[in-house]
N, C-alpha and C positions, 0 to 999 in steps of 0.2 A: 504494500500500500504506500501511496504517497504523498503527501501531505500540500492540501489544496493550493499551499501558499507559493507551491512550485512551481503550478500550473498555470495556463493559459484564460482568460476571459472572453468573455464576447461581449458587445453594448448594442441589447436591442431596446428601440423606443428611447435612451437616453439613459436606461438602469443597467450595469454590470452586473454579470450573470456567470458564477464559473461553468468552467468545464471540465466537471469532475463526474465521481461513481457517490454512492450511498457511501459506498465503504471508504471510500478517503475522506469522506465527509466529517465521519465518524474517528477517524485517526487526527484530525487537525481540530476536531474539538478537544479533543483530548489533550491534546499540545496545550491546548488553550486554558484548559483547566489546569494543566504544569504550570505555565505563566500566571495564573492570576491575574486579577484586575479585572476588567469590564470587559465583552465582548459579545458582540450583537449578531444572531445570523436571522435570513429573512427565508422563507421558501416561497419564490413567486411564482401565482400560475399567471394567464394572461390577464385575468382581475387588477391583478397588481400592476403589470404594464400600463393599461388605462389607466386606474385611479392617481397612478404618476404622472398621467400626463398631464389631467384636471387638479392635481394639486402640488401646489410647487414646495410644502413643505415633504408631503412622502418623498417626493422626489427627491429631496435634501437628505432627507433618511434614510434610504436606500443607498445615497450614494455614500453617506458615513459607514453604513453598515460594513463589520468584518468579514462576512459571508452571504451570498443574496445566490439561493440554489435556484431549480428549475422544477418545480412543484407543477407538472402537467405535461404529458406528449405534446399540446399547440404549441407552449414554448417552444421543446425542441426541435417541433417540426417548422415555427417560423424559423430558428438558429441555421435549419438546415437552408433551407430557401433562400436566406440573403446570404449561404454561400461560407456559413461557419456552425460548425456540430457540434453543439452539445452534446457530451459522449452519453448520456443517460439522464431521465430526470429523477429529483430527489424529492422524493415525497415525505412531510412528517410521518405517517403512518407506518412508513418501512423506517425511516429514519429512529424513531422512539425506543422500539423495542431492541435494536441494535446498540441505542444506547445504556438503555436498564441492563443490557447483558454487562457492557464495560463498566456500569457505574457499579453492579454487582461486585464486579471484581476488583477495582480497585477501590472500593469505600464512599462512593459519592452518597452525596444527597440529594436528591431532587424534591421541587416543589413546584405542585400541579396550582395552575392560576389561573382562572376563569369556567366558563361553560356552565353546567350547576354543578347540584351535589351528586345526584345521582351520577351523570356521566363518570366525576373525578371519583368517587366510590372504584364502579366498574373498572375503570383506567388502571387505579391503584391494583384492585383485587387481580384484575388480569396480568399485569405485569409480574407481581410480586408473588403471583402461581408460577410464571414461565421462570421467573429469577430469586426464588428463595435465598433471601438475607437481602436483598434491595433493600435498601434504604429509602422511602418516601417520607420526608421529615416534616411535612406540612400540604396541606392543600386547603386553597379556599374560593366561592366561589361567589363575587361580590353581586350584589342586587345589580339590574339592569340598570346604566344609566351613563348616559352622554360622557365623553370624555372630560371633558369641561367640570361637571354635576357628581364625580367619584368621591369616594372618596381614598383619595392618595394615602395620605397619613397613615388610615388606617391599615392599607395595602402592605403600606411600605413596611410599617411596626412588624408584620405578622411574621411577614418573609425574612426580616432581620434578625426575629427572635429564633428564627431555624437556621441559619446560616447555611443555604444549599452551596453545591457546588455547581447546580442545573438548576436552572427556573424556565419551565413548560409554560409559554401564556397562552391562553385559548381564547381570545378578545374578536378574533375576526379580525380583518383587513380593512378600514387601515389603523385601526383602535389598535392593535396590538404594538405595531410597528412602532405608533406616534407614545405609547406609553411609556416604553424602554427605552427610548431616546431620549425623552425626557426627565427623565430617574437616571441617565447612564451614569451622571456622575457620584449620584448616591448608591445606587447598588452595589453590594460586597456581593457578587456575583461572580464567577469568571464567565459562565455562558449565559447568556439568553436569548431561547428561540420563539419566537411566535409560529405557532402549528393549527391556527385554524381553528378544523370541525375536527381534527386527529380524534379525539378522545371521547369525540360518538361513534367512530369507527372500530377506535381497540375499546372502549366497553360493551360492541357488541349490538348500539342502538341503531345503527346502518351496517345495509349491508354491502359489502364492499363486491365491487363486481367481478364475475369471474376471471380466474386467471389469463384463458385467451384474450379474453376483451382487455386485461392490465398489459398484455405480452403486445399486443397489435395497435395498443394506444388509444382505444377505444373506451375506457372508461369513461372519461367525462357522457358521451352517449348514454349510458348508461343510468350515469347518477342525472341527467335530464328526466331518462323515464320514471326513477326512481323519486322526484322532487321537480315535478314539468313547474307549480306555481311559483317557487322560490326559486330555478335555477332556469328555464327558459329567457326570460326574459332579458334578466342578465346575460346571457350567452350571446342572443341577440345585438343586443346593445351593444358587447364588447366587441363581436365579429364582425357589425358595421365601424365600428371606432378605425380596427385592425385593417379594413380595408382602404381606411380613405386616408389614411397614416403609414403603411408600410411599403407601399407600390415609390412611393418618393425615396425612400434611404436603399429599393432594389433598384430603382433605373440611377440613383444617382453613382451608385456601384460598378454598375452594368457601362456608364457611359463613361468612366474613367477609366483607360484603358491601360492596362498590367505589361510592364517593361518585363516582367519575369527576370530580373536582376539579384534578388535576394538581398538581403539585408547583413549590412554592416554598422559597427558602433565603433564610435572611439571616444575617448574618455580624455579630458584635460582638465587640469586644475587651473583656478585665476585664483589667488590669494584663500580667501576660504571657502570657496564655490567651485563647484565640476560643472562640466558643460559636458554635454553627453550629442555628438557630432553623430546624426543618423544618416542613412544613404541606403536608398534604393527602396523597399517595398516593407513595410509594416505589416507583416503577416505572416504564418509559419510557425516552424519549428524553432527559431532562432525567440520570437516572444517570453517563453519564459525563462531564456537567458539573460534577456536583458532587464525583466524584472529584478534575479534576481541578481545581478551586479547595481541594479539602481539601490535597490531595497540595502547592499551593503555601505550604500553611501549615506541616505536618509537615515540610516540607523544608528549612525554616527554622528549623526546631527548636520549634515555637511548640504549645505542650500545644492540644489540642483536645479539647472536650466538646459532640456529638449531641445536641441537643436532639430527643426524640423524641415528646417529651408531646402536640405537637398532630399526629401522621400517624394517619391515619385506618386504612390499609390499605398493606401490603407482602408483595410474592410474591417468589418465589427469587431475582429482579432485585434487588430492595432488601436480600433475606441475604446474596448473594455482593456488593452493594457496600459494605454496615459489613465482611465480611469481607476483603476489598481491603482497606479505608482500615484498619483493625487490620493488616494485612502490612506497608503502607507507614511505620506507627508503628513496629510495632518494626524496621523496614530502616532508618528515620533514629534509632529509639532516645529517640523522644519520645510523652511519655503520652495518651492515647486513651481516653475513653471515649464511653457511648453512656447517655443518661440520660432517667429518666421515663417510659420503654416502659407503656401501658398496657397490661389483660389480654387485648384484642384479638389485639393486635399479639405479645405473650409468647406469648400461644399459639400463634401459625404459629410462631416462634422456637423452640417446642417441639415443636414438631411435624417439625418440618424437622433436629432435630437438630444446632441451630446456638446453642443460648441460652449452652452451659456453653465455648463457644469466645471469646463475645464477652465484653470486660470492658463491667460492666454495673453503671448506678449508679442509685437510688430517685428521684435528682431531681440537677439542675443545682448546687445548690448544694452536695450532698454528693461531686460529681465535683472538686468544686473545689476543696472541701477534701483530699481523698484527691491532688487534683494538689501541692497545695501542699506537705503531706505528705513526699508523694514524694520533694520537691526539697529537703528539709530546713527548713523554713518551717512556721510554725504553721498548725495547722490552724482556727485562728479566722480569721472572714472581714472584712475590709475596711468598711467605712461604707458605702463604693460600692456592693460587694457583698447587704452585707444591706439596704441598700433596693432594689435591683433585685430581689429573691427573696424579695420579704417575704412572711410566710407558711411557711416552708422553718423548723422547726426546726432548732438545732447540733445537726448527725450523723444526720438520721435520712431520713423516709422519707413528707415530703407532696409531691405534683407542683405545679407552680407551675400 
């Protein structure tokens, strides 16, 4: 198994989406539970794709988030269509009890949060049938009511007084996502996942649909006949959204034509900042190398600036991996930008509904200033600097 952080992304509709299995899923939460601290994972099916696009704070949340899976075959079969594969989707429901096994074995705690009683009952009893000595060290399941109208306080008290190592939220989409975002910095948590309807499925109060229909992708069908007044309409709604939203980031794809060059990086330091020198095409097998040389620089604290001026061509591979390395900037809390995008490349960036997420700068030189900035230091640049970007007026807006 390999641990997601290794892997590759894709950015569809605007929200990074790994491209991982259940099972790595499951191996890098774990990491994560090593590490401590906060850490947010989302499971999106296409619900979530929309609701991100009518809301600019989801949107904001998804793109904080530590991990954002692929909760539905439409997912991966739009991934596949604009031309980047989701290698599998990850659903809470397989995801859960994958973890109770590991939480079994190493001593976790988990605490089940929302849905009612009954569901979290069944959830518990079933689990800690399959996994005797589980740990479930709290469950609660607050009165219905507005995000805004909770009450937090008391949420928060409960889950504190257990001190899980897993907290399960079952709030629905986008209540779930918008609550642990907003608690991130209070939670003594290392994970927490939002799961949905999960915990009407493993206690047993839906039924989940047969295996061929799970294997051929065809579940969601299923769960329509199974729930036509609650889930038709929505499907509707989203698959008109999907339609009049995705044809623009496939032709803007389609119409940028691929030099087949591959991809090269090169790395230079200017006093306390790397400039990361790209060339030729944003996509492939070389992506999660370059994550993870960027990731050993941001984790050092060391300001990073994308040179983007000479890439030829990038697909939702190369959006969800500037989208990464922006996660990872602000998880260590050091500046990031992504500089010189010609109108090729802005265009799928816009098309994709990913430009207004990324920090984005006119040229290298102007990234550098704005890093300098940042840090409290003039924004006038170095001797070093202005002759390696000559050509680059102060503040403005030539590509080198």
């Amino acid at each position: 198994m390999t641990s997601v952080r290794k892997q590759g992304s894709v950015s569809l509709l605007g929200v990074r989406i790994e491209q991982t299995t259940t099972r790595d899923v499951a191996q890098t939460i774990e990491e994560m539970i090593d590490e401590g601290g906060f850490h947010q994972v989302a499971t999106a099916n296409v619900n979530f794709l929309i609701n991100a696009q009518r809301d600019a704070e989801l949107k904001r949340v998804l793109t904080n988030c530590d991990l954002v899976v692929a909760d539905g075959m439409p997912v991966v079969w739009i991934s596949r269509i604009l031309g980047q594969g989701i290698v599998e989707r990850v659903t809470g429901v397989d995801l859960i009890p994958m973890l109770a096994t590991r939480a079994t074995e190493r001593g976790w705690g988990i605490y089940l949060l929302g849905s009612n009683e009954n569901h979290l009952k069944a959830t518990a009893d079933v689990l800690t049938k399959q996994n005797p000595g589980l740990r479930i060290v709290g469950s609660y399941a607050p009165p219905y009511a507005t995000l805004s109208q909770m009450d937090h306080e008391g949420i928060l008290q409960r889950i504190e007084a257990t001190s899980p190592d897993l907290l399960l939220v079952a709030f629905g989409n986008p209540k779930q996502e918008l609550f642990l975002a907003m608690h991130r910095e209070r939670l003594k948590v290392p994970v927490a996942i939002g799961v949905g309807g999960s915990f009407e499925l493993i206690g047993g109060f839906l039924k989940r649909a047969p295996n061929w229909m799970q294997k051929t992708g065809l579940e969601w069908v299923y769960r329509i006949l199974r729930e036509p007044r609650r889930l038709l309409g929505r499907y509707v709604r989203d698959g008109f959204v999907l339609t009049t939203t995705l044809p623009r980031q496939l032709i803007a794809i389609c119409l940028r034509r691929r030099s087949h060059a591959g991809m090269a990086i090169e790395v230079e330091h200017y006093g306390s900042s790397a400039v990361v020198y790209m060339t030729g095409e944003l996509s492939g097998s070389m992506l999660p190398v370059v994550i993870e040389e960027v990731d050993a620089l941001l984790r050092t604290h060391t300001p990073v600036v994308m040179d983007a001026s000479r890439v030829e061509f990038l697909d939702g591979d190369g959006v969800g991996m500037l989208m990464r390395l922006q996660h990872l900037a602000m998880k260590y809390h050091t500046p990031y930008w992504i500089a010189g995008m010609n109108r090729r490349t802005e265009g799928i960036l816009e098309a994709s509904r990913s430009q207004r997420n990324l920090p984005l700068a006119d040229s290298v030189a102007q990234a550098l200033r704005r890093i300098r900035v940042g840090m409290g230091m003039s924004g006038e640049l170095d001797s070093e600097h202005k002759e390696k970007f000559t050509g680059e007026p102060v503040g403005n807006t030539v590509v080198r």
